[in-house]
C-alpha positions in Angstrom: 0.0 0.0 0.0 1.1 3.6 -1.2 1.2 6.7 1.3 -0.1 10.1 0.5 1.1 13.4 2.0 -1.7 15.4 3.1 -1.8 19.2 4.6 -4.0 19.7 7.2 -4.9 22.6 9.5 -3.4 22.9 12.9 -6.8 22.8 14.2 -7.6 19.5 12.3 -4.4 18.3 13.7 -5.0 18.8 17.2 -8.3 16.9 17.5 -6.9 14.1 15.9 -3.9 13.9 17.5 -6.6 14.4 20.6 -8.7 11.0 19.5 -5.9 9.4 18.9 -4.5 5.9 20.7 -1.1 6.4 22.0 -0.7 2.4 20.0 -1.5 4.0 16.8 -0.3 5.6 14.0 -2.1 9.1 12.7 -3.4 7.4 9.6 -4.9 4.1 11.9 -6.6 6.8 13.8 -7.9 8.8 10.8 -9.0 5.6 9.2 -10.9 4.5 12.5 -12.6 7.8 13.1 -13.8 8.3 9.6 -14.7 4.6 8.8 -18.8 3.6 8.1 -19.2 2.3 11.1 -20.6 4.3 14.2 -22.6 2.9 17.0 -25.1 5.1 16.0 -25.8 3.2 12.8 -25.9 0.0 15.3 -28.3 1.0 17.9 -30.9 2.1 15.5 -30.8 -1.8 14.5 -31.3 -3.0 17.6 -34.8 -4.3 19.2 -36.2 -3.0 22.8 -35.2 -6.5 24.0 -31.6 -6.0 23.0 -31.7 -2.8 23.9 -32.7 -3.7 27.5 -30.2 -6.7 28.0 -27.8 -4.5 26.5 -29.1 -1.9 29.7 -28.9 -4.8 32.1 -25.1 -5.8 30.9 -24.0 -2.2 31.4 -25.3 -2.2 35.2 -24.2 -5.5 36.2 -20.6 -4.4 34.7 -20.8 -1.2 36.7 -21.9 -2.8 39.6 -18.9 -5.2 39.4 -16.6 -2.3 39.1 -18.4 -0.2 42.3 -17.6 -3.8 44.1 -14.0 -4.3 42.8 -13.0 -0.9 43.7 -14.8 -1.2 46.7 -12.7 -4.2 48.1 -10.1 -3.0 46.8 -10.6 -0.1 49.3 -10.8 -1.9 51.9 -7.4 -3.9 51.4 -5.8 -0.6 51.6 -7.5 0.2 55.3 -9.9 2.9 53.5 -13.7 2.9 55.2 -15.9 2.5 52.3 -19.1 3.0 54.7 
């Protein structure tokens, strides 16, 4: 694959270099943020049932973070009460 020099305005620059992963390069973060895909696109596929056990996944997961950090707390002598 070729490579193509492009200008861009320090502006532009900045908020890409903003988005970017520190394990990419500028062009795999360009590429990512401008692709087709957006999880826009994917909810509006998505039925109320999905949408709900996708609700009920993101609370469980939370909930296991509040606990992990909560224990986690406690093993360094902090009162999580």
């Amino acid at each position: 694959m070729g490579t193509k020099s492009v200008r861009l305005d320090e502006e532009v620059y900045e908020r890409i270099a903003a988005h970017k992963r520190d394990d990419e390069t500028f062009s795999e973060a360009i590429d990512r943020l401008t692709s087709d895909y957006s999880l826009l696109a994917f909810a509006g596929g998505s039925s109320a049932e999905a949408a709900d056990r996708h609700r009920e996944l993101l609370a469980e997961a939370d909930a296991k973070v509040s606990e992990d950090r909560r224990e986690r707390l406690q093993q360094l002598g902090v009162d999580t009460e």
